[in-house]
PLY file of the C-alpha trace (Angstrom):
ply
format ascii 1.0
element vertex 148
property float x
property float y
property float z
element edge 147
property int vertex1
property int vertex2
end_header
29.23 22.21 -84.13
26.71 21.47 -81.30
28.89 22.30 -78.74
30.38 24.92 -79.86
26.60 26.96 -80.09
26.33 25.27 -76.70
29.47 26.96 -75.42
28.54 30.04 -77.19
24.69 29.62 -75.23
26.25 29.26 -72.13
28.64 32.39 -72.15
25.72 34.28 -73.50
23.60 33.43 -70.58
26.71 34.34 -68.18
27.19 37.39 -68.99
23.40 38.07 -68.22
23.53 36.36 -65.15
26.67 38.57 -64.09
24.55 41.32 -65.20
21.15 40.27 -63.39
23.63 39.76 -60.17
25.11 43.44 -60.40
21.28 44.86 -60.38
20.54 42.87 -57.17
23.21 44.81 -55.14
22.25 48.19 -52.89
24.16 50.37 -50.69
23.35 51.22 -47.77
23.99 54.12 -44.96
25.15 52.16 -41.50
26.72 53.67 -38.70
30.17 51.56 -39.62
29.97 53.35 -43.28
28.61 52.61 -46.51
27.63 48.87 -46.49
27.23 46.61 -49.83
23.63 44.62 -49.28
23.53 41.65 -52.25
20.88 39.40 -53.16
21.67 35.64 -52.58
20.28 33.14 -55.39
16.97 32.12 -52.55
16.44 35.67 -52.48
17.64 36.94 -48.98
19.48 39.26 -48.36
23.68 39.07 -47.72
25.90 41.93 -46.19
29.59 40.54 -45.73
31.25 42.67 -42.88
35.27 42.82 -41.33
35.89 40.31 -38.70
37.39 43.97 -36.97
34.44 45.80 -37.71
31.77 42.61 -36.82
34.31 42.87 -33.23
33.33 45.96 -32.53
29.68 45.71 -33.28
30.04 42.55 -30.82
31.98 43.84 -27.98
31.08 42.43 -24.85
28.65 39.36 -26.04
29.49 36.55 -26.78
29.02 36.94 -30.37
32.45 37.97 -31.18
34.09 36.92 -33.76
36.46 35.04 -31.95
33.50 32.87 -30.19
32.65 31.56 -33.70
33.61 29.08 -34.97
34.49 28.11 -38.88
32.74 25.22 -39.21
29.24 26.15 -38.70
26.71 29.29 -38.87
24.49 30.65 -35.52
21.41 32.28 -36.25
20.36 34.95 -34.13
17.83 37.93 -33.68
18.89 41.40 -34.27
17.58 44.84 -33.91
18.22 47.10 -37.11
19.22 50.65 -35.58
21.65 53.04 -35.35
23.08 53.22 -31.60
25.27 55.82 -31.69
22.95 59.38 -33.37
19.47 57.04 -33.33
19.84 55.71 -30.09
18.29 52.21 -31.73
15.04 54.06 -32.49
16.41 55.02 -36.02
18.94 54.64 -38.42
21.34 51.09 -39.28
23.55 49.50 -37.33
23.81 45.97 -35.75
24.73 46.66 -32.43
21.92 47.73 -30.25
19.92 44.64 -29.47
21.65 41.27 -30.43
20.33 37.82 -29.15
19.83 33.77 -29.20
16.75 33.42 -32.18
14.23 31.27 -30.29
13.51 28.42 -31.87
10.18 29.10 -33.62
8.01 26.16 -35.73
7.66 27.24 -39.55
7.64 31.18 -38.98
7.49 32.86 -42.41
9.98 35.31 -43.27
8.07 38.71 -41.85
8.93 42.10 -43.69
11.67 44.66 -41.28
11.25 48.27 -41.95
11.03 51.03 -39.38
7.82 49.70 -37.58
9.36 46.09 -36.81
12.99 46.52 -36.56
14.02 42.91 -35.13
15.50 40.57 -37.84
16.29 37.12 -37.65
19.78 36.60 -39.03
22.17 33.48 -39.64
25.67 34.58 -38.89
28.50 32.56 -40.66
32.55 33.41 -39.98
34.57 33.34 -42.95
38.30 33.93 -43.61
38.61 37.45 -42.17
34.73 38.33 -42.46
31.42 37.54 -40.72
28.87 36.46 -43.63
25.40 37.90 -42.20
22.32 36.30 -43.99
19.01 37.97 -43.44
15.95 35.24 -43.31
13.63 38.15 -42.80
12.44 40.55 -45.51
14.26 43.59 -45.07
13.44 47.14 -46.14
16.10 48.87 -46.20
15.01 51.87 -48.06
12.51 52.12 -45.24
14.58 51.99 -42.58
17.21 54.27 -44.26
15.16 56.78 -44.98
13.88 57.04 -41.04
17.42 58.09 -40.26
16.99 61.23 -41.92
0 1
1 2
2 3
3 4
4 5
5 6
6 7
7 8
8 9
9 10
10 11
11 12
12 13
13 14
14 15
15 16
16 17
17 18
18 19
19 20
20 21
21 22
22 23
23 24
24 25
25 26
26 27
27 28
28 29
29 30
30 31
31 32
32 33
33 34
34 35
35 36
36 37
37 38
38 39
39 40
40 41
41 42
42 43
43 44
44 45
45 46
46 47
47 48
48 49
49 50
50 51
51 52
52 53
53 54
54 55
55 56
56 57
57 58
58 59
59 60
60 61
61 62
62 63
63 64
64 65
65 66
66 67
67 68
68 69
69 70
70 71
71 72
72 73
73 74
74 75
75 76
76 77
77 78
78 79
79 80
80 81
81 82
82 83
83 84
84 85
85 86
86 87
87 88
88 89
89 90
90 91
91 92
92 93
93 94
94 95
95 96
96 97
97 98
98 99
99 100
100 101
101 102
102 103
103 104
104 105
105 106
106 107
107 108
108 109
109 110
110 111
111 112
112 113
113 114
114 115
115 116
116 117
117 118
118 119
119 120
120 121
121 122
122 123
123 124
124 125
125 126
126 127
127 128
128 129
129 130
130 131
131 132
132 133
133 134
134 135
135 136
136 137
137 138
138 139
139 140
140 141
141 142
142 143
143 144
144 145
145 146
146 147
């Protein structure tokens, strides 16, 4: 009888995590399309992009998708703007300033909005995807709503 109000607990609590989860998701406006944003369980922020699309953000650095590799993550520093219609002084997109995160002793996670656009960001390659994990805050309402 215990484990069946145990198993009955646990399904209950489930379903209200899958529910908490689906409340922790935004879209966004980029300049590759509408982009999911979710929550991961420490709080930062996720967006899971195409290996075809993160190629194209990439083109010409060496952060192509093809230069990482599947066995481990590279964090790096990159500016939030649009470069096509904001000419990186609006908007989001990925591809208009992209670089090697200097190593930096127990640096808080600072808040990006439309003042401080520059995120650090661990980039992980997955089977036909690029996993991007914001360790900064990110305001993304704030920096949407500068595009318009």
């Amino acid at each position: 009888m215990k484990s069946i109000i145990s198993l009955v607990i646990y399904f209950i609590s489930m379903s209200f995590a899958a529910l908490a989860q689906s409340d922790v998701q935004i879209d966004i406006k980029t300049e590759k399309g509408i982009v999911t944003v979710s929550k991961m369980p420490d709080g930062r922020d996720m967006i899971l992009l195409s290996a075809l699309c993160w190629d194209e953000i990439t083109l010409g650095t060496k952060y192509s998708s093809a230069n990482l590799s599947f066995s481990g993550c590279v964090t790096l520093c990159i500016e939030i703007s649009n470069k096509k219609s904001g000419l990186c002084r609006s908007g989001i997109g990925f591809g208009c300033s992209m670089y090697d995160y200097p190593p930096v002793s127990k640096q808080s996670p600072k808040l990006v909005n439309n003042q401080d656009r520059f995120c650090s960001v661990t980039i992980t390659k997955v089977a036909g995807a690029i996993k991007m994990i914001f360790n900064d805050r990110v305001d993304w309402r704030s920096l949407e709503k500068a595009s318009e």
